[in-house]
C-alpha positions in Angstrom: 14.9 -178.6 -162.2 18.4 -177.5 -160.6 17.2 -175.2 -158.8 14.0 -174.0 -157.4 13.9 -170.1 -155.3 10.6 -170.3 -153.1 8.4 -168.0 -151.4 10.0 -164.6 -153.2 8.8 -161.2 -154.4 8.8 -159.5 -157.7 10.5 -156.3 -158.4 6.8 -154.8 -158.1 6.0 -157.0 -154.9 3.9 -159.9 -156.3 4.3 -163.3 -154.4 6.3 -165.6 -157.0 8.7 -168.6 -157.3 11.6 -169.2 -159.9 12.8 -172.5 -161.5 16.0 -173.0 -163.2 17.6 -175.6 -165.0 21.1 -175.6 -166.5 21.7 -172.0 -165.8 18.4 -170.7 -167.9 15.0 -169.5 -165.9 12.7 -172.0 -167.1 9.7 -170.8 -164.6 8.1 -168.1 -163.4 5.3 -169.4 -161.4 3.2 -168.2 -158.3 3.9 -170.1 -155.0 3.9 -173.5 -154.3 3.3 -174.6 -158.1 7.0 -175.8 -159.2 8.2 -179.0 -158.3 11.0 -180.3 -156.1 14.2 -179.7 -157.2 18.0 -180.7 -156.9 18.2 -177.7 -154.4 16.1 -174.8 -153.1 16.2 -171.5 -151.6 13.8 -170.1 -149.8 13.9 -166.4 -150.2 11.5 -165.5 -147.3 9.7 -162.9 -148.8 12.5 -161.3 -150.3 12.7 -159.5 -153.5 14.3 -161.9 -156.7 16.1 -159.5 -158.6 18.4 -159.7 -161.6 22.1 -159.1 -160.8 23.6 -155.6 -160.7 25.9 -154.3 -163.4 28.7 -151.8 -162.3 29.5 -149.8 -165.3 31.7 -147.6 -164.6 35.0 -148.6 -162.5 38.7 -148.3 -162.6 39.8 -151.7 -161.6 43.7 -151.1 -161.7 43.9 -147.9 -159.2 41.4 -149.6 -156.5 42.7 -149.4 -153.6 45.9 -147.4 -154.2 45.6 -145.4 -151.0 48.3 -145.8 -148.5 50.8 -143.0 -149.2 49.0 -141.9 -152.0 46.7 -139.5 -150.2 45.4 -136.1 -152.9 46.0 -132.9 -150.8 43.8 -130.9 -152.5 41.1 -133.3 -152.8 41.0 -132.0 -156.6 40.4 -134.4 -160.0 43.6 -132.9 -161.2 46.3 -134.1 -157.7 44.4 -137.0 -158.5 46.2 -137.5 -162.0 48.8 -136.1 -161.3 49.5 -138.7 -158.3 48.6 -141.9 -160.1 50.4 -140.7 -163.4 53.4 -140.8 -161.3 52.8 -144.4 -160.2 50.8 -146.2 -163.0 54.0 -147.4 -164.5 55.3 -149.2 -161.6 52.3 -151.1 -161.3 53.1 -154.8 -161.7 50.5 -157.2 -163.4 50.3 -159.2 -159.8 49.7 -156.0 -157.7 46.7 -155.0 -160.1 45.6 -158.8 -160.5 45.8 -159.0 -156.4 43.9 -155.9 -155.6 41.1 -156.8 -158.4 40.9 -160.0 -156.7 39.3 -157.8 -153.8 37.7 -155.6 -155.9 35.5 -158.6 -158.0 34.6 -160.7 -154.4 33.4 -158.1 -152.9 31.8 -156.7 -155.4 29.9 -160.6 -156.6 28.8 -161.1 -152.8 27.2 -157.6 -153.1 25.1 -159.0 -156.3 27.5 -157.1 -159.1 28.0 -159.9 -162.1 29.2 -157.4 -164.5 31.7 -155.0 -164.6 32.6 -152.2 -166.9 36.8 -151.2 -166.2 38.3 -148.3 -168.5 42.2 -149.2 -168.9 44.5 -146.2 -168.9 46.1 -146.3 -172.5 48.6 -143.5 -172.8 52.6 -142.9 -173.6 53.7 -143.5 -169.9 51.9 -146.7 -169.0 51.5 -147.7 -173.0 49.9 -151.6 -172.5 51.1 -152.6 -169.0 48.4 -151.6 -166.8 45.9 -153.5 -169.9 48.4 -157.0 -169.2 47.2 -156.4 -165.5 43.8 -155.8 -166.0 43.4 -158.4 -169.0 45.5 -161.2 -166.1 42.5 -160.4 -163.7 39.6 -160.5 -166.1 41.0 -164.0 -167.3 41.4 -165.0 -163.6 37.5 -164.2 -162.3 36.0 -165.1 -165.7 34.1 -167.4 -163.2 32.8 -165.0 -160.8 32.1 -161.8 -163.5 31.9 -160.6 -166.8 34.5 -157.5 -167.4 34.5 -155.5 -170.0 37.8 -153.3 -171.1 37.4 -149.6 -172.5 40.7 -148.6 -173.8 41.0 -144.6 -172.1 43.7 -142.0 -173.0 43.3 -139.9 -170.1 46.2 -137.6 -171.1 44.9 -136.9 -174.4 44.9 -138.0 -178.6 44.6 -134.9 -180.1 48.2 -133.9 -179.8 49.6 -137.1 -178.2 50.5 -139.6 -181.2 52.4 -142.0 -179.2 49.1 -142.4 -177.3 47.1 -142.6 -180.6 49.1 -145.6 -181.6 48.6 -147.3 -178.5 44.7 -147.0 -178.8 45.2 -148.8 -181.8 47.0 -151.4 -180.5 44.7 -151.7 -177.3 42.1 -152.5 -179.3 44.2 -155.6 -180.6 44.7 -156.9 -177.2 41.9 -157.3 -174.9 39.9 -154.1 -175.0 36.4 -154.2 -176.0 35.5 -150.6 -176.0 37.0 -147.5 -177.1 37.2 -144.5 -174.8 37.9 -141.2 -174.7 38.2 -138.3 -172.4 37.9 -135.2 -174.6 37.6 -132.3 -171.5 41.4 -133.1 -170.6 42.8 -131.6 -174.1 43.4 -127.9 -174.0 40.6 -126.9 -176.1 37.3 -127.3 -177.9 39.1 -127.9 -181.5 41.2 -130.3 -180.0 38.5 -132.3 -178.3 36.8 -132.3 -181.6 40.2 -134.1 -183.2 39.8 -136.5 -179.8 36.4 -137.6 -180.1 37.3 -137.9 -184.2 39.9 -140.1 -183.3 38.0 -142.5 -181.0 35.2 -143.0 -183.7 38.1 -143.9 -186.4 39.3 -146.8 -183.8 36.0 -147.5 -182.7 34.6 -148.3 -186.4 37.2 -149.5 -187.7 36.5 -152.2 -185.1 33.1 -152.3 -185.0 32.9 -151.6 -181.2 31.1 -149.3 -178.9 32.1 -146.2 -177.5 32.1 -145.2 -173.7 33.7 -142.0 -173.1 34.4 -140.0 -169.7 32.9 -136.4 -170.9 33.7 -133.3 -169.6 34.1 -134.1 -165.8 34.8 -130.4 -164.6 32.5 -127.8 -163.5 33.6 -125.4 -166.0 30.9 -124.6 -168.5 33.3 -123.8 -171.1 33.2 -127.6 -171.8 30.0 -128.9 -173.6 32.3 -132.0 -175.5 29.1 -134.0 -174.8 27.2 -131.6 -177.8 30.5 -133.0 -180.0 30.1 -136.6 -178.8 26.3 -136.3 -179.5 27.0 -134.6 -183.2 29.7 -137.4 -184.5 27.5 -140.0 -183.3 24.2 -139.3 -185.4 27.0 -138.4 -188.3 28.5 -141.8 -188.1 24.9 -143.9 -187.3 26.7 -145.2 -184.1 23.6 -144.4 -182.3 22.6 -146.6 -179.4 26.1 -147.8 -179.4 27.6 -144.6 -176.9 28.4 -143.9 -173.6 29.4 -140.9 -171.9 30.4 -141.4 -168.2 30.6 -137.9 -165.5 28.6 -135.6 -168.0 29.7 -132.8 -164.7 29.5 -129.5 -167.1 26.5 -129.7 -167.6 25.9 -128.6 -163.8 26.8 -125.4 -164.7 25.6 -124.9 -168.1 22.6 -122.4 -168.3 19.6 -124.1 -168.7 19.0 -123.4 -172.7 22.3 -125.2 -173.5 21.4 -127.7 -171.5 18.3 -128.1 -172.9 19.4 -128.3 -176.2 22.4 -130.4 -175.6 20.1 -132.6 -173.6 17.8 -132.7 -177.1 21.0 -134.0 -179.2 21.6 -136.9 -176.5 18.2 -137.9 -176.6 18.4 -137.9 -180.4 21.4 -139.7 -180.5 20.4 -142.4 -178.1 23.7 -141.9 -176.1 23.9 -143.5 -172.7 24.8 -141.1 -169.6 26.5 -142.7 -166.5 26.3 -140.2 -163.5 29.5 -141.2 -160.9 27.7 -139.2 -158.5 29.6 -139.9 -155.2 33.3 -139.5 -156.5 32.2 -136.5 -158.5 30.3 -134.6 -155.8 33.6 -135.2 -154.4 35.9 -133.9 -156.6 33.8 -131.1 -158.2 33.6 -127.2 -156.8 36.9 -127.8 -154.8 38.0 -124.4 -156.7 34.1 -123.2 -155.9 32.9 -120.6 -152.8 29.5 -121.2 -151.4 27.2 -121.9 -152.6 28.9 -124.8 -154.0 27.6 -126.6 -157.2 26.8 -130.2 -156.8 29.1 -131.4 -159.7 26.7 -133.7 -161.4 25.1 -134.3 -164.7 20.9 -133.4 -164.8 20.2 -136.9 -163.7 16.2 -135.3 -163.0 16.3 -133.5 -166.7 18.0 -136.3 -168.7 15.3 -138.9 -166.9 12.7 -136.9 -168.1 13.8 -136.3 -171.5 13.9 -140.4 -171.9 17.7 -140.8 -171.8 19.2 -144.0 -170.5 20.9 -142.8 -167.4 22.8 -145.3 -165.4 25.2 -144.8 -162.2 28.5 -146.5 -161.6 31.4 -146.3 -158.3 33.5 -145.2 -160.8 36.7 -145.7 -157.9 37.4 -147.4 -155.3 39.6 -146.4 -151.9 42.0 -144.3 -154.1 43.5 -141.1 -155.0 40.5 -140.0 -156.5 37.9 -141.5 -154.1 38.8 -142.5 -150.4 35.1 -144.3 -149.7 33.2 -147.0 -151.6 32.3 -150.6 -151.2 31.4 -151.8 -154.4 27.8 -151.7 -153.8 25.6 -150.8 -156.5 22.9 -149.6 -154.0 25.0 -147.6 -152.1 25.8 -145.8 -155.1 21.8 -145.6 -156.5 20.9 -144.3 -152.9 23.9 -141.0 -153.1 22.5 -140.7 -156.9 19.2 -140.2 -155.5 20.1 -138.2 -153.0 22.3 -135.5 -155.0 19.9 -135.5 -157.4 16.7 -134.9 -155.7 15.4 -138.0 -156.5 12.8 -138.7 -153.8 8.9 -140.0 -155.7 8.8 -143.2 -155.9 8.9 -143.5 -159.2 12.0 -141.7 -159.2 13.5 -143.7 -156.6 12.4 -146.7 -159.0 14.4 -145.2 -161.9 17.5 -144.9 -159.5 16.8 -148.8 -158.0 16.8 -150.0 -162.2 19.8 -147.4 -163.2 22.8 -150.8 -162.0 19.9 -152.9 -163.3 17.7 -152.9 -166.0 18.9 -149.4 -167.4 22.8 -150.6 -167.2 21.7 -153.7 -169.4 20.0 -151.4 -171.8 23.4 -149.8 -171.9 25.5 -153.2 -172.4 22.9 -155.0 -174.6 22.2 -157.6 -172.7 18.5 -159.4 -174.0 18.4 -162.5 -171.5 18.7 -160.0 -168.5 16.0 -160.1 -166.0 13.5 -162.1 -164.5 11.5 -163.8 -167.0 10.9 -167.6 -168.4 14.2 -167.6 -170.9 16.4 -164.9 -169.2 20.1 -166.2 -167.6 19.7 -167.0 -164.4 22.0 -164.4 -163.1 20.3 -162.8 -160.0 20.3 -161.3 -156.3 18.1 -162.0 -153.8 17.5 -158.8 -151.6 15.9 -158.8 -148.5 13.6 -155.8 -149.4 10.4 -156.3 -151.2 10.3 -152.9 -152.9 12.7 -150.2 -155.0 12.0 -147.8 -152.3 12.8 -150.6 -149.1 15.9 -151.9 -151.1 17.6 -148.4 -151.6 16.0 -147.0 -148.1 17.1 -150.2 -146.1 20.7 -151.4 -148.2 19.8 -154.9 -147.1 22.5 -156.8 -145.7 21.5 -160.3 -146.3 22.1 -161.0 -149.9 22.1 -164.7 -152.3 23.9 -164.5 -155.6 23.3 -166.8 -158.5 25.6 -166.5 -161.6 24.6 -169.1 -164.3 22.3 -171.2 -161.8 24.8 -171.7 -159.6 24.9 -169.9 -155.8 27.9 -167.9 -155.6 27.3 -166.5 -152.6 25.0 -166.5 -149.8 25.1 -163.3 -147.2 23.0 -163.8 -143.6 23.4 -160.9 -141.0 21.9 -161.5 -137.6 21.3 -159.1 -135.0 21.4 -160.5 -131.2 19.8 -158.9 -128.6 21.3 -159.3 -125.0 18.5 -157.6 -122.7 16.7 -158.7 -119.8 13.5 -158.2 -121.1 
């Protein structure tokens, strides 16, 4: 074997030991049954975990903060601000500042990445060069996937609609969508229509941000659920934000929640940035801004979390640490059994993969060796402690090895 990780822990706690050779798990075995090997780790008693998946992220705004600072603290100075920059953005400055973003992100255990590209009429296909540069630089230390987004709208924006089209002829792998910013209902009917044209015409899959205001008047995510049991694309859609539905009363909700399920869409909650951003027009008591991460988890949605942004206009905080962002998921939405702390643990692991499609993730005799080593032993210790010390694997390699120490100088 290459490599041999001794004396870990399952994701349930059992006592185990992987082997890998040439970048596959080829064992699975309790302790001390695998022998030697080209090199070992010794995980001392830490959890072996698959790699995180962050799948929801804007890679070419991260870090955009100095002088750029949102007054209002609102989701609209946010776009207003970076609209007013995003064309002056120079395929080095984006490449530089994903650079960051993707090593600190892979030390923290994230080997997958999910970036929406702004596509509109103002930035047209320069911020994709920038994006598409960086993916093509750290194709050794992540997978990145490119959603082409029209954040300033399709339905009556044909310059934008055209450069969808073309997006998707040069480097995007997703089509996106972001239906809440047109004026109204009709029109974010024409926007979703749109996106399914581009996205079938390409066979791709969808991932959408979906009505990220507090305002009930937008339930987009009933239209996004509709189109995709009319055009069979089920399985095959995301909807990122999902914030409406906070303030929906609870039979819509209930019944929109029904068409998601049906539809097997995919909900990614951004809770930190949106618990932000939302009810900054709101008195007290303020809403929380969210999607119904408890309801949709008990209706048997996929729900997944992502950082969404990074040390920007829209989000001044964030380390690109998939457990940071499970731990302020459970918290804003009352996730506190352990079972539910469990389903917000596996919402950057096994629930994100669901989402992506990815059949050799995990930790089983077959699977990529593409994994974390936590120094936690449980769901609940890894989101309650957000272990420092981490080992990253990609491919059966070590990327990364983290060892914090504390020292103690006391007399006794």
């Amino acid at each position: 074997m290459d490599l041999v990780i001794r004396n870990g822990r399952s994701d349930h706690g059992q006592p185990i030991e992987v082997g890998i050779e040439t970048g596959v798990i080829t064992a699975v075995s309790s302790p001390n049954t695998l022998p030697s090997a080209a090199q070992e780790i010794d995980a001392r008693g830490g959890m072996i975990s698959p790699a995180f998946i962050e799948s929801h992220f804007h890679l070419e705004n991260a870090l955009l903060w100095d002088g750029l600072i949102n007054q209002s603290g609102t989701l609209e100075e946010a776009i207003e601000i970076y609209a007013k920059v995003k064309h002056d953005l120079t395929v080095e400055d984006i490449v530089a500042r994903a650079g960051i973003v993707v090593k600190t992100a892979v030390a923290n255990g994230t080997l997958w990445l999910r970036s929406h590209v702004d596509i509109d009429h103002i930035a047209r296909l320069s911020i994709l060069r920038g994006v598409a540069a960086a993916r093509d630089v750290y194709r050794d230390l992540i997978d990145i996937q490119l959603v082409a987004f029209p954040q300033l709208g399709l339905a009556q924006n044909p310059e934008a609609v055209e450069m969808m089209w073309q997006a998707m002829e040069n480097g995007c792998d997703l089509v996106g969508g972001m239906p809440h910013g047109e004026k109204t209902m009709d029109d974010a009917a024409k926007h979703i229509d749109i996106a399914f044209e581009i996205a079938l015409k390409h066979d791709v899959d969808i991932d959408m941000h979906i009505d990220e205001t507090d305002d009930p008047y937008w339930h987009s995510l009933e239209l996004l659920a509709d189109k995709t049991i009319e055009t069979g694309w089920q399985g095959r859609v995301t909807a990122g934000h999902c914030c409406a539905m906070s303030a929906w009363d609870d039979a819509m909700a209930a019944r929109i929640i029904d068409k998601v399920k049906a539809a097997d869409i995919h909900i990614i909650t951004n809770a930190p940035i949106n618990s932000m951003l939302e009810g900054r027009h709101s008195g007290y008591p303020k809403p929380r801004g969210i999607a119904r991460v408890k309801e949709l988890l008990e209706a048997g949605v996929n729900m997944v979390c992502g950082q969404d942004d990074l040390q920007n206009m829209f989000y001044p905080f964030g380390k690109m640490d998939p457990l940071e962002v499970a731990l302020i998921t459970a918290h804003l939405a009352h996730l506190g059994a352990p079972h539910e702390i469990e389903a917000a643990f596996n919402m950057p692991r096994s629930h994100a993969a669901r989402m992506w499609g990815l059949d050799n993730y995990g930790v089983f005799v077959g699977a990529a060796a593409n994994l974390v080593i936590l120094d936690a032993q449980t769901a609940v210790q890894a989101l309650r402690q957000q272990p420092a010390n981490r080992t990253v694997i990609r491919n059966g390699r070590v990327l990364t090895e983290r060892k914090a120490e504390t020292i103690w100088h006391m007399s006794n």
